[in-house]
C-alpha positions as CSV (number, residue, x, y, z in Angstrom):
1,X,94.5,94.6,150.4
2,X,97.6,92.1,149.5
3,X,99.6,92.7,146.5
4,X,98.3,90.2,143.7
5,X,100.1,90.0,140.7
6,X,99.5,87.7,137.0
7,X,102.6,85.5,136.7
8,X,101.9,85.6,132.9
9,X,100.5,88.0,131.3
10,X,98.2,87.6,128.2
11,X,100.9,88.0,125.5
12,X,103.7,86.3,127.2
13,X,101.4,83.6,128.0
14,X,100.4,83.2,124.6
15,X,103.9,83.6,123.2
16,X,104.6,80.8,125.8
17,X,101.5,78.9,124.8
18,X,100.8,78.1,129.1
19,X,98.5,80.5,130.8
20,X,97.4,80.3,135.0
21,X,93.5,80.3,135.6
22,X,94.4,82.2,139.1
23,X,96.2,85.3,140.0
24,X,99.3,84.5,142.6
25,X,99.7,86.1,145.8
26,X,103.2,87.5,145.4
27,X,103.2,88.4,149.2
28,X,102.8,85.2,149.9
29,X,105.2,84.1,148.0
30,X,107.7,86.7,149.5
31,X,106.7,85.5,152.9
32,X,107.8,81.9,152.1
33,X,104.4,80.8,152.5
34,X,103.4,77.9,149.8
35,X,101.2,79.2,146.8
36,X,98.8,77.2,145.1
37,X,98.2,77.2,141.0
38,X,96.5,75.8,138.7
39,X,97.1,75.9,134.8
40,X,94.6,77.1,132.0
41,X,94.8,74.0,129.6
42,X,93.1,75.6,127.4
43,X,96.2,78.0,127.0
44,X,98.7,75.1,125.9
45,X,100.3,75.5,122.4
46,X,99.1,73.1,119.6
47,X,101.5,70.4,119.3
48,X,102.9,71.4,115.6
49,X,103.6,74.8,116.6
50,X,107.1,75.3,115.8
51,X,110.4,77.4,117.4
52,X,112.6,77.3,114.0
53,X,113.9,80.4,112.5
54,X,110.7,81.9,110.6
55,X,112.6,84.2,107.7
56,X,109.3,86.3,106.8
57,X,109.6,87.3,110.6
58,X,113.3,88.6,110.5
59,X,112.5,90.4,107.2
60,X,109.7,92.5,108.5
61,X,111.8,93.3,111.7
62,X,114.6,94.4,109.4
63,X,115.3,98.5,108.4
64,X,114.5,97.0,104.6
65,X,110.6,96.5,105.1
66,X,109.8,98.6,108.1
67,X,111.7,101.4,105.5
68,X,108.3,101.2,103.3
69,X,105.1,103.0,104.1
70,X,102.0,101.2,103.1
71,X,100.3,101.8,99.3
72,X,96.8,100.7,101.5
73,X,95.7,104.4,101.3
74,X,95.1,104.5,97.6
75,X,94.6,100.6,97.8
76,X,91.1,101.1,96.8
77,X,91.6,103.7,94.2
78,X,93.8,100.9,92.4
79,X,92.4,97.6,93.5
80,X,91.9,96.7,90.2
81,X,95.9,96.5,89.5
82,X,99.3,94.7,90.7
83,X,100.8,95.1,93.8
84,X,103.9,96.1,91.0
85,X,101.4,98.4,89.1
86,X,100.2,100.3,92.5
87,X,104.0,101.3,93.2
88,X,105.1,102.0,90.1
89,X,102.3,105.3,90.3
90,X,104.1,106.5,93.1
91,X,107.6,106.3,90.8
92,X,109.9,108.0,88.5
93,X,112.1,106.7,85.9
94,X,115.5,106.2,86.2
95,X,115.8,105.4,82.2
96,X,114.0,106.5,79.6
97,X,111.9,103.6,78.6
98,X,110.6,103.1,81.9
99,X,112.8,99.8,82.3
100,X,114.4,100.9,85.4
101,X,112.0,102.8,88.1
102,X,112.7,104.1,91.4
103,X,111.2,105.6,94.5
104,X,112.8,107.3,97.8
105,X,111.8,106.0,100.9
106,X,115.0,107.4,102.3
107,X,116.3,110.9,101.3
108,X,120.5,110.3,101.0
109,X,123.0,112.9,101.0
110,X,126.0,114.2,98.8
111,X,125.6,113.9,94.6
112,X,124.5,110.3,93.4
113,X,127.1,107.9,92.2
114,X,126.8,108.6,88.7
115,X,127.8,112.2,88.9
116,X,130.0,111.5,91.4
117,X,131.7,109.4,88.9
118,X,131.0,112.3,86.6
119,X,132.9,114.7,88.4
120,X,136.1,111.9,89.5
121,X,136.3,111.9,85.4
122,X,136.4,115.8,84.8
123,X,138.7,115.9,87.5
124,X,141.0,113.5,85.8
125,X,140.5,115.9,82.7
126,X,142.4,118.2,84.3
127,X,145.4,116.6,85.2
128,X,148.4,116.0,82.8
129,X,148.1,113.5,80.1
130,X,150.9,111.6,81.8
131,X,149.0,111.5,85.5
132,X,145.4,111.2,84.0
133,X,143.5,107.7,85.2
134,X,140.5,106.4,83.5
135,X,137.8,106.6,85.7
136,X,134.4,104.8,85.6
137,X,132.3,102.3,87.7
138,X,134.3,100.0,87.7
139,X,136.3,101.9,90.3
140,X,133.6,102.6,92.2
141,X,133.0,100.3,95.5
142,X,129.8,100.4,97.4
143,X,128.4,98.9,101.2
144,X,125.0,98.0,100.6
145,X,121.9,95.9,101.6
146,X,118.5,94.9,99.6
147,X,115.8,93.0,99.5
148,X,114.7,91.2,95.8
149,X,111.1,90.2,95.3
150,X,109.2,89.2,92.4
151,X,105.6,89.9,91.9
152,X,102.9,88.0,93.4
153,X,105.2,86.1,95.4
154,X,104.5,86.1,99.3
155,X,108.4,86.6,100.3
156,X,111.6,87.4,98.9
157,X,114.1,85.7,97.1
158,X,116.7,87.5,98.5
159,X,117.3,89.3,101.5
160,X,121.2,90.8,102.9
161,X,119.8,90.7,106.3
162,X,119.3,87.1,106.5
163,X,122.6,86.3,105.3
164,X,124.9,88.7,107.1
165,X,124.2,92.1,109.1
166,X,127.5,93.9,108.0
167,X,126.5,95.5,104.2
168,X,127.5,93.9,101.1
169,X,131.0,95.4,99.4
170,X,131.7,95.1,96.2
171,X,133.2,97.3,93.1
172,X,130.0,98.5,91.3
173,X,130.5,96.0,88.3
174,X,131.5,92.5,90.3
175,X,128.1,90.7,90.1
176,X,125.4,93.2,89.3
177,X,123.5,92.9,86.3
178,X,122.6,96.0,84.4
179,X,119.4,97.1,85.6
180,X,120.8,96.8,89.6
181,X,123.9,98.8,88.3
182,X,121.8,101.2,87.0
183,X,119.6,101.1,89.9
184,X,122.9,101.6,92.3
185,X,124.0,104.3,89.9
186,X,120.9,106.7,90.8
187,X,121.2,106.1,94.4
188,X,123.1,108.7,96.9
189,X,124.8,108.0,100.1
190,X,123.0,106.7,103.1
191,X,119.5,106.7,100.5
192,X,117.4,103.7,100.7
193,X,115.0,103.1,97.7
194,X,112.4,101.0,96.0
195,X,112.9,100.2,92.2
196,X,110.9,98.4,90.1
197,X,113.1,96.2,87.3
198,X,111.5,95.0,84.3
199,X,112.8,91.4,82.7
200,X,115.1,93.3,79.7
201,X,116.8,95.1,82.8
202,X,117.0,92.1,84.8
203,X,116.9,88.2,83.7
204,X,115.0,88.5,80.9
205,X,113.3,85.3,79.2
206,X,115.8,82.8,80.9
207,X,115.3,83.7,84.3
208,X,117.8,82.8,87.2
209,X,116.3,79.3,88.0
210,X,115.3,78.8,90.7
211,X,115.0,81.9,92.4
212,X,113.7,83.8,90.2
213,X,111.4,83.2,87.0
214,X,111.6,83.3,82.8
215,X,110.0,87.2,82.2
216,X,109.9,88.1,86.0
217,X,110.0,91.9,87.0
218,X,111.5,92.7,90.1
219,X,111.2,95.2,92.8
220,X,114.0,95.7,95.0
221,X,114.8,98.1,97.9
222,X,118.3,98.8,98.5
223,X,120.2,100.7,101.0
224,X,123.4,102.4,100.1
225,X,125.2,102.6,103.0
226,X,128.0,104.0,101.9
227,X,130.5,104.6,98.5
228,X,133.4,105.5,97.9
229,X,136.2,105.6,94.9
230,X,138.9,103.1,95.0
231,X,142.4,104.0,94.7
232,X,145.1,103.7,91.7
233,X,146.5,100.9,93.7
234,X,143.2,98.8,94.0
235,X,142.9,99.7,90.6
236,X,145.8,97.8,89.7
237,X,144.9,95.1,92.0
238,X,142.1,94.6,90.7
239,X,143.1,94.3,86.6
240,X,143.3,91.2,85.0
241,X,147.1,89.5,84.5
242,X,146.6,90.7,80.6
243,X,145.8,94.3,81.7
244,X,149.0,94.8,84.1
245,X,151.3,94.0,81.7
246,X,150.2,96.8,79.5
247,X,151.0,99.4,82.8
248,X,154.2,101.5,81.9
249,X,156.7,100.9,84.9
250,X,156.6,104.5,85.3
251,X,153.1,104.7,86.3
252,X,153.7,101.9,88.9
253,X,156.5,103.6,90.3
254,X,154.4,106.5,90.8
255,X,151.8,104.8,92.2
256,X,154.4,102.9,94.8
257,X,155.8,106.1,95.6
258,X,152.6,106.8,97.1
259,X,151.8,103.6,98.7
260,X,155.4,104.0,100.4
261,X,154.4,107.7,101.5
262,X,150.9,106.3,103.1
263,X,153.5,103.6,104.9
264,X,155.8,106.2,105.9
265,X,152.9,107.6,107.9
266,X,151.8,105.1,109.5
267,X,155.3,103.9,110.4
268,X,156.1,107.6,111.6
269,X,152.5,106.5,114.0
270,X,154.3,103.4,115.3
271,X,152.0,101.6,113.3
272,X,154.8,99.5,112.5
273,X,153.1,96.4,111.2
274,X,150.8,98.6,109.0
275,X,153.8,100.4,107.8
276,X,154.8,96.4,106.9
277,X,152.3,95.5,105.0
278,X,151.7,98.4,102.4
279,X,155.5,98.3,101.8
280,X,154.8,94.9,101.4
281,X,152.5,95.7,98.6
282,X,154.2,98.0,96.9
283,X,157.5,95.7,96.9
284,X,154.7,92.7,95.1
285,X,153.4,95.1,92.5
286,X,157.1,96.3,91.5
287,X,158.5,92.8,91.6
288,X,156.1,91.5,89.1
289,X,156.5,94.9,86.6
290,X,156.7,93.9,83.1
291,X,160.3,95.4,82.4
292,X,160.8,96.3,78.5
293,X,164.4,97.1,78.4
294,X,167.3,98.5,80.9
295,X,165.5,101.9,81.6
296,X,162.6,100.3,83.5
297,X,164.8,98.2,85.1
298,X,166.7,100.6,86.8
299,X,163.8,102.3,87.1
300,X,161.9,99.8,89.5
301,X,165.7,98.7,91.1
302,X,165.9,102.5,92.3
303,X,162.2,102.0,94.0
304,X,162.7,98.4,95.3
305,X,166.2,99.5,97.2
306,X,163.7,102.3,99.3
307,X,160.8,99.9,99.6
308,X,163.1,96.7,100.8
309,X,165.5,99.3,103.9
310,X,161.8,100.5,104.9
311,X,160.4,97.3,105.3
312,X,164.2,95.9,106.5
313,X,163.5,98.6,109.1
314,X,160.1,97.4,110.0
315,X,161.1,94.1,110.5
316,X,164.0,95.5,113.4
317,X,161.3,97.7,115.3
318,X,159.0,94.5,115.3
319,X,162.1,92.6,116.2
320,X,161.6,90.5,113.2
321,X,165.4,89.8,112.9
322,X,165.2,86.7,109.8
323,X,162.8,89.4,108.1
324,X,165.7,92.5,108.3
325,X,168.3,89.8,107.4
326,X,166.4,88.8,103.7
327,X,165.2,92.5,102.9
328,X,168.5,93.7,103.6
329,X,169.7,90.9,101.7
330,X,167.7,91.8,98.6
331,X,169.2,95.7,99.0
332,X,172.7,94.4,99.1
333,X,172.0,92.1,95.8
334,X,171.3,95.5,93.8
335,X,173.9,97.8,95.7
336,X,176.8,95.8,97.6
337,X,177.8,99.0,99.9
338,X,174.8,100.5,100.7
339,X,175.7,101.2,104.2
340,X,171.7,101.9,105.6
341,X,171.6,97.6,104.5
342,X,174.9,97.2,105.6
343,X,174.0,99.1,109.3
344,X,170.7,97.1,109.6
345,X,172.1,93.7,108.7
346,X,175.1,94.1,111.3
347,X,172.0,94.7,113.5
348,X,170.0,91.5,113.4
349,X,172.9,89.9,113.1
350,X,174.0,91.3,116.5
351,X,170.7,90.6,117.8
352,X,170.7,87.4,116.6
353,X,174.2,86.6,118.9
354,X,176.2,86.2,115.7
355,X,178.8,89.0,116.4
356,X,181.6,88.3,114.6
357,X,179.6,88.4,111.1
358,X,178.0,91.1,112.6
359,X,180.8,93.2,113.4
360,X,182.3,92.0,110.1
361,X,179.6,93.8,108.4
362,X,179.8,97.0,110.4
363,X,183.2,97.4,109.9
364,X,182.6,96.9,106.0
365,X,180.1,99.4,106.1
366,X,182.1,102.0,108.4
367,X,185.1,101.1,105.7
368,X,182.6,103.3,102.8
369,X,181.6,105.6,105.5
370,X,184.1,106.2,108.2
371,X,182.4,109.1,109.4
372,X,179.0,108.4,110.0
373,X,179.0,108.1,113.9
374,X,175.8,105.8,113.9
375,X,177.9,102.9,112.8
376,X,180.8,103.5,115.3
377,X,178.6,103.1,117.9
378,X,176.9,99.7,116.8
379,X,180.8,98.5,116.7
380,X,180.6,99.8,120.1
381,X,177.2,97.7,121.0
382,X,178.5,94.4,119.0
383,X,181.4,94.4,121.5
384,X,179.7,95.5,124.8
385,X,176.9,92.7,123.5
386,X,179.7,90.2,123.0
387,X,181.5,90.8,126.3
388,X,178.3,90.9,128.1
389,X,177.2,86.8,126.8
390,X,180.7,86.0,127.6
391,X,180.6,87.5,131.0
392,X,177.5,85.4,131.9
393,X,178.4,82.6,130.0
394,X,181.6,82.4,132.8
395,X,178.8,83.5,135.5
396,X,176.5,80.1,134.6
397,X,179.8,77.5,134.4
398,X,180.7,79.0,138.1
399,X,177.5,78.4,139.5
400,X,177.5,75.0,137.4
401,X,181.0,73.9,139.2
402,X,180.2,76.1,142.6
403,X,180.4,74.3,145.6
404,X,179.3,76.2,149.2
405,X,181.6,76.2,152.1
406,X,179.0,73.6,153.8
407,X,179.6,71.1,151.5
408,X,183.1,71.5,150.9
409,X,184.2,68.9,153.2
410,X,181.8,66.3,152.4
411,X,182.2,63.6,149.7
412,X,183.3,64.6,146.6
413,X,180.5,64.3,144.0
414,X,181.1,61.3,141.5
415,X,183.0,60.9,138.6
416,X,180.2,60.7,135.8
417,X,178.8,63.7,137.1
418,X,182.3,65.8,136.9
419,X,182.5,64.2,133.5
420,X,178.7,65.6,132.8
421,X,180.0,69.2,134.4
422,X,183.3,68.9,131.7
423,X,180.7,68.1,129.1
424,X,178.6,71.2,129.1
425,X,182.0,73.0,129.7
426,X,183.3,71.8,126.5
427,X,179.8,72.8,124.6
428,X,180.2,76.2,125.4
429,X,181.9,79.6,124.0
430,X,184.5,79.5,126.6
431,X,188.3,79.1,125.6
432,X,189.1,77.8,129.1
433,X,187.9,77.1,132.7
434,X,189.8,77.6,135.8
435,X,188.9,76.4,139.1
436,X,191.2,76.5,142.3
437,X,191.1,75.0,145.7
438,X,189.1,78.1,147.5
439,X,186.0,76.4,145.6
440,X,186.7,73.0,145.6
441,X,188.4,70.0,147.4
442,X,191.4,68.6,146.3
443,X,189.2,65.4,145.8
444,X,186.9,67.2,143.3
445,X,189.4,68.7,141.6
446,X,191.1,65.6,140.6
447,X,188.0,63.8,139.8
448,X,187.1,67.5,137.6
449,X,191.4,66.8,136.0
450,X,190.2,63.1,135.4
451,X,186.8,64.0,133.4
452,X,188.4,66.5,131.2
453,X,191.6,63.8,130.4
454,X,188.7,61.7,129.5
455,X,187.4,64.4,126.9
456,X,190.3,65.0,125.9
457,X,191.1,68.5,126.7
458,X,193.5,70.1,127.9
459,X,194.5,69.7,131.4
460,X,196.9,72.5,133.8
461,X,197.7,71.3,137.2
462,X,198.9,73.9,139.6
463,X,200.5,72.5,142.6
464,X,202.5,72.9,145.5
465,X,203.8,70.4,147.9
466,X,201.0,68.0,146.4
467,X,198.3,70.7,147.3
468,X,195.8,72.0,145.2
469,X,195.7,75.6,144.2
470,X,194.4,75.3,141.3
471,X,193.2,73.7,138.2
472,X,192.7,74.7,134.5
473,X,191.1,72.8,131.7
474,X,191.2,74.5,128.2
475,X,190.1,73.2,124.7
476,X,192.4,71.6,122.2
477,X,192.7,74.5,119.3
């Protein structure tokens, strides 16, 4: 019996809106014999039908709805009530008037985020007055996703999914109002839940036009994908202008001191350019300290000297070298002869090809501490470094001037050129530039006398018996 297969079948078809009225011989077809079809009109898609993004589709494919079992088993115990009235019988409340209601679809994990803030503030308790940090929502961030519907209404207003697939962050107080807060506040980690709002928890008589009506009670299922408590350094961050100023500068060296540890981790990682960055921000949060009087200034100098060599030392493993030049800059302007900003400024100065400052500052720092062997052997570097440009700097003027033993009895090459040769000759480090008669003519080499006579330079003609032997051209000190 040959193979026979439907090209289409029923729901594709119908997805498609084209169905065949005939089976197709696929062994045919394999054969490369011709195969004859003829299409069900019938099956054709009405001309309105439409391809554009349906969002009630995407919302019942997404973990929010499909996280809901159906109320239809009671649905004729209840008919006689809301859709809002049915789920509230399966809920409990989360405040006392029945405001705020809630329902697990979702069993999370770990204590809820109320008494986890509970216990962050009891733990604070503990600590000395001086280390103790108030604690409450506000430093609470959360990853989350929900879905917002009012009653009656076929969709919802609002839906996370539709708008991004990554969770929404925020600190627990940023845009909620109070009954979502409160909501949040019930929920543990990786829970998902139904709550029902009413209006005084929510938007009250004014509504949020035009999303959402005057009086409107809300149901909302959120997912908590995750919380966690921010650190002393968000914290900060986070505070209003007005707030920071009221921080001692003690406190905020404290808290830099562990930014600068975290950064001293991650640089001892070779994270280098994370290192950067959070001794980045601990230099902006000191720099902009409210200072009262001499004793917090010194106070915040003493950090900024270890923040500014760290991040001075950063920039050199990153080969930032403009970077370790202004951070050690900034140590220097607070201690002159501190020889680790001393040290690390000779060495993007070296790096940079400036080695005379450079060795200037080496020898300035090996001047306050003449026996630290570290600095001895940058001296060393700066002068291997030095002789080493200079060596190929002589190296690339030969090769400029070279001429082979083929070509050293042809023409000489013309004058403009030699005077082109002299030019880039008198643009470089060199002192002086001697050529003799093994490399050249004796007609090149008083075309090469004649160029640098033109620039005026310098000009040494060595002679005998009005032979060339050689020729040296040095620049006019």
């Amino acid at each position: 019996m040959a193979e026979r297969e439907n090209y289409l079948d029923e729901d594709v078809g119908s997805n498609l809106g084209i169905r065949l009225k005939d089976d197709i011989d696929m062994n045919e077809l394999r054969q490369g014999k011709g195969v004859e079809f003829t299409i069900d009109e019938e099956s054709f898609a009405p001309e309105e039908s439409s391809t554009c993004f349906e969002h009630s589709e995407m919302y019942r494919n997404s973990e929010l709805y499909n996280a809901a079992d159906s109320d239809s088993d009671d649905a004729d115990e209840t008919s006689d009530l809301t859709p809002f009235q049915r789920m509230r019988k399966k809920m409990v409340n989360v405040t006392e008037d029945g405001g705020v209601m809630k329902r697990v679809l979702k069993p999370g994990m770990g204590p809820t985020i109320s008494e986890f803030v509970t216990q962050k503030q009891e733990m604070e308790q503990e600590k000395p007055e001086e280390e103790r940090r108030t604690f409450d929502f506000d430093d609470i961030q959360v990853a989350y996703h929900y879905s917002g519907k009012q009653e009656m209404d076929s969709e919802p207003f609002d839906v996370t999914y539709l708008r991004d697939s990554r969770p929404q962050k925020a600190h627990l107080n940023d845009e909620f109002f109070l009954g979502f807060r409160i909501a949040v506040g019930s929920m543990k980690n990786k829970e998902v839940a139904d709550f029902i709002i009413s209006p005084e928890y929510a938007f009250g008589t004014m509504g949020c036009p035009p999303r959402i009506k005057p009086d409107a009670t809300l149901q909302y299922r959120i997912e908590m994908v995750n919380y966690w408590a921010t650190t002393e350094i968000d914290a900060y961050i986070k505070m209003s202008r007005e707030s920071k100023k009221l921080v001692p500068v003690c406190k905020l060296v404290k808290l830099c001191s562990k930014l600068r540890e975290e950064a001293n981790k991650l640089y001892n990682s070779a994270d280098f350019k994370g290192a950067a960055h959070s001794y980045g921000k601990a230099i902006r949060i000191l720099d902009n300290a409210n200072l009262q009087n001499d004793e917090d200034e010194a106070m915040q100098q003493r950090a900024l000297v270890k923040l500014y060599l760290n991040r001075c030392q950063c920039a050199i493993k990153l080969a930032k070298w403009d970077q370790a030049i202004t951070y050690s800059n900034k140590v220097l302007e607070i201690e002159p002869k501190n020889h680790k900003a001393l040290y690390r400024k000779a060495t993007a100065k070296m790096k940079f090809g400036d080695y005379d400052v450079a060795r200037q500052i080496a020898l300035l720092a090996r001047t306050e501490y003449p026996n630290d062997q570290s600095i001895g052997k940058l001296l060393s570097d700066i002068d291997r470094q030095k002789s080493e440009d200079k060596r190929r700097e002589r190296l690339m003027c030969s090769k400029m001037f070279q001429v082979t033993g083929e070509n050293k009895n042809e023409k000489s090459s013309s004058a403009p050129e030699h005077l082109d040769l002299i030019r880039k000759f008198q643009e470089s480090t060199l002192e002086e530039l001697k050529l003799n008669s093994a490399s050249y003519t004796g007609r090149e080499l008083d075309s090469l006398a004649e160029a640098a006579s033109q620039l005026n330079l310098t000009v040494q003609k060595n002679k005998e018996k009005e032979k060339w032997i050689s020729l040296t051209i040095k620049k006019i000190s």
